[in-house]
C-alpha positions as CSV (number, residue, x, y, z in Angstrom):
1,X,-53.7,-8.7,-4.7
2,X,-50.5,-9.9,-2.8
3,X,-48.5,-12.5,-4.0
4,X,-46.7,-15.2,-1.9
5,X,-42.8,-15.6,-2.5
6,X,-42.9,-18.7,-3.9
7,X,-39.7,-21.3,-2.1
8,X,-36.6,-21.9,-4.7
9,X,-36.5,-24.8,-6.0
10,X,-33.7,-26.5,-4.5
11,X,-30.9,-27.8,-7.8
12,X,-30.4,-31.4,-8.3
13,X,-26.8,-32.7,-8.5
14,X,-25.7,-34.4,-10.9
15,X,-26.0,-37.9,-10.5
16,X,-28.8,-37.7,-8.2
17,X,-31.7,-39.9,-8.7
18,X,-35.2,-37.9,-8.5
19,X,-37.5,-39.1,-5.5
20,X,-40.2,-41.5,-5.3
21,X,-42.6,-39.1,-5.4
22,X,-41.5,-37.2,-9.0
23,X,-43.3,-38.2,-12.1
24,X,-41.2,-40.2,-14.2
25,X,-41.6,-40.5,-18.3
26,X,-39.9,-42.4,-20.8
27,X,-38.0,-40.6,-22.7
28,X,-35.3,-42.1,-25.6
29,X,-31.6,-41.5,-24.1
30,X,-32.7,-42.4,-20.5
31,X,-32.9,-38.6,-19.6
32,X,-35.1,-37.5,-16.9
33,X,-37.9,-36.0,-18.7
34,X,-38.2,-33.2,-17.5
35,X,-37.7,-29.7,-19.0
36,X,-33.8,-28.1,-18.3
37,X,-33.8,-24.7,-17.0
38,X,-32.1,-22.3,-19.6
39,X,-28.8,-21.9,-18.5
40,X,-26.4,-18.5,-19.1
41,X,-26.4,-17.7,-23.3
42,X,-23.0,-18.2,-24.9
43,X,-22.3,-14.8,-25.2
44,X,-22.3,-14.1,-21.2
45,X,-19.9,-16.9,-20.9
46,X,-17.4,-15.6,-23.5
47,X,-18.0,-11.7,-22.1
48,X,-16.9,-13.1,-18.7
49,X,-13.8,-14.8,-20.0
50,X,-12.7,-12.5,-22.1
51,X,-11.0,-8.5,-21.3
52,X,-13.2,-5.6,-22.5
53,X,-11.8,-3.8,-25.4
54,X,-10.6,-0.5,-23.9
55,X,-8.4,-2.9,-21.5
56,X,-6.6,-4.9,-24.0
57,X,-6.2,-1.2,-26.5
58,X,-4.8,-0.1,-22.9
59,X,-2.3,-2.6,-23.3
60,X,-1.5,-2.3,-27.1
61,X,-0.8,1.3,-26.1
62,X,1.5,0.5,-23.2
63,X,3.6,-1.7,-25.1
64,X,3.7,0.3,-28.5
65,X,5.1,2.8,-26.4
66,X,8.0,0.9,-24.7
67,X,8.9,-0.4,-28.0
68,X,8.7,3.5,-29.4
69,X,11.2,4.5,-26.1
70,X,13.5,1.4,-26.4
71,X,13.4,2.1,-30.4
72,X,14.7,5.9,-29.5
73,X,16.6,4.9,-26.8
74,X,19.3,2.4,-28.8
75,X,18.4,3.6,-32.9
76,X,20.3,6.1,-34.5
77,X,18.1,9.1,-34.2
78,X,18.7,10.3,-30.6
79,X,22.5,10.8,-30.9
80,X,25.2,13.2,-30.0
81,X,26.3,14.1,-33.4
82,X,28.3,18.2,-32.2
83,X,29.7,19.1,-29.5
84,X,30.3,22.8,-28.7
85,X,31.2,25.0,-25.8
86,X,32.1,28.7,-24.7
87,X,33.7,30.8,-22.0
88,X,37.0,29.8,-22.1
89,X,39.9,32.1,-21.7
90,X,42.6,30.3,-19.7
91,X,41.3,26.8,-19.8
92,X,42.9,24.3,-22.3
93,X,40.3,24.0,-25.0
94,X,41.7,20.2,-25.4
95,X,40.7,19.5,-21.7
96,X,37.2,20.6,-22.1
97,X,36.8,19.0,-25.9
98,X,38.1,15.6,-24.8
99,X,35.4,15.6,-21.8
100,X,32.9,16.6,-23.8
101,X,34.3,14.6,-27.5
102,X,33.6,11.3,-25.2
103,X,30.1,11.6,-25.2
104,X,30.1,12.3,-29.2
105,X,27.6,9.2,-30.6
106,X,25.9,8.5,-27.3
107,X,22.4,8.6,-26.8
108,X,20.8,12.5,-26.4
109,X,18.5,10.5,-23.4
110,X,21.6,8.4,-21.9
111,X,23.9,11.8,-21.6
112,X,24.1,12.9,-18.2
113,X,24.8,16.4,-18.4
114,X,24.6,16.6,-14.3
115,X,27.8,14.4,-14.1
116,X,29.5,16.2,-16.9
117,X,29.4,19.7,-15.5
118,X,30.8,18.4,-12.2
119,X,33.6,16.9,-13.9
120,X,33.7,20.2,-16.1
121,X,33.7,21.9,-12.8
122,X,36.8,19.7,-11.3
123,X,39.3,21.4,-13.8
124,X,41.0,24.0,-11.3
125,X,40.7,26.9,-13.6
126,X,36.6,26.8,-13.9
127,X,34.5,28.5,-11.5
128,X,31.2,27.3,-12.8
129,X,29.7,25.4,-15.9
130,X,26.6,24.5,-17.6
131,X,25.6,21.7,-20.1
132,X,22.5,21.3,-22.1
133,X,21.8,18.6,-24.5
134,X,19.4,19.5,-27.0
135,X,16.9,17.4,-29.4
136,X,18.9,18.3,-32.3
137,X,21.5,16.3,-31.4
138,X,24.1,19.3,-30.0
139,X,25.8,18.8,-26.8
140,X,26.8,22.3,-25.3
141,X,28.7,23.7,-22.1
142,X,29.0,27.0,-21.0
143,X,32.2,28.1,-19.0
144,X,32.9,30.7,-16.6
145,X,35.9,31.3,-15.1
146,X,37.9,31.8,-11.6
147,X,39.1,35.4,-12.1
148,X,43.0,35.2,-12.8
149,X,45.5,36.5,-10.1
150,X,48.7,36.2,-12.7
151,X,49.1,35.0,-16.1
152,X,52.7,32.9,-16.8
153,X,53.4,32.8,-20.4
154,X,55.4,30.6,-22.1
155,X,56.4,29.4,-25.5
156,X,54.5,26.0,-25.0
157,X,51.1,27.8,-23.0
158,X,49.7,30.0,-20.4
């Protein structure tokens, strides 16, 4: 047997008196007698309202890991605590070390090691340089170079 859809019964508003027709019954507190429909349960309310769990971990995560890089970024266990290089023959030793001296205490993830071996490269007698900064906390550039056409030696240098 077939059923009929039934029509939806359309919702009062608030305020609204009932018509003429509806059966009335006292009831104590002047309500309208009539049984309320059950409404949504507490918990789909609060579920609606509130993030799932995975989403606010997700966000724990995100910012325990900013404070972890901004913690490594400015504490003192990322540093340039030795400097070192190799390679030269020519060069002034106290050209390259006060280059690479200024970056002694700076962050190991601030140093740009890009900039520094174009300004390692700028000294006239260098041909080519690398710099690495390592984890440890060692700064180090490797020099090569131009090949010399004539030495001049003097008391004071060459």
């Amino acid at each position: 047997m077939k059923l009929k859809p039934q029509p939806k019964p359309k919702p009062m508003r608030a305020g609204r008196r009932p018509s003429r027709g509806a059966a009335r019954t006292s009831v104590r507190g002047g309500g309208r007698g009539m049984a309320k429909r059950p409404g949504v349960p507490l918990r789909q309310r609060i579920r609606r309202r509130l993030p799932s769990p995975h989403r606010v971990l997700a966000v724990l995560a995100a910012g325990a890991s900013a404070a972890v890089l901004v913690a490594l970024l400015n504490g003192p266990w990322l540093r340039v605590a030795d400097v070192a290089w190799a390679g030269e023959r020519y060069t002034d030793p106290r050209s390259i070390g006060e280059l690479l001296d200024a970056q002694r205490g700076a962050s190991l993830l601030g140093v740009n090691t890009d900039a520094l071996q174009r300004r390692l490269e700028r000294i006239p007698s260098i041909a080519d340089a690398t710099v690495r900064a390592s984890i440890t906390g060692r700064l180090e550039a490797t020099v090569i170079e131009r090949e010399a056409a004539f030495v001049w030696a003097t008391n004071f240098g060459r």
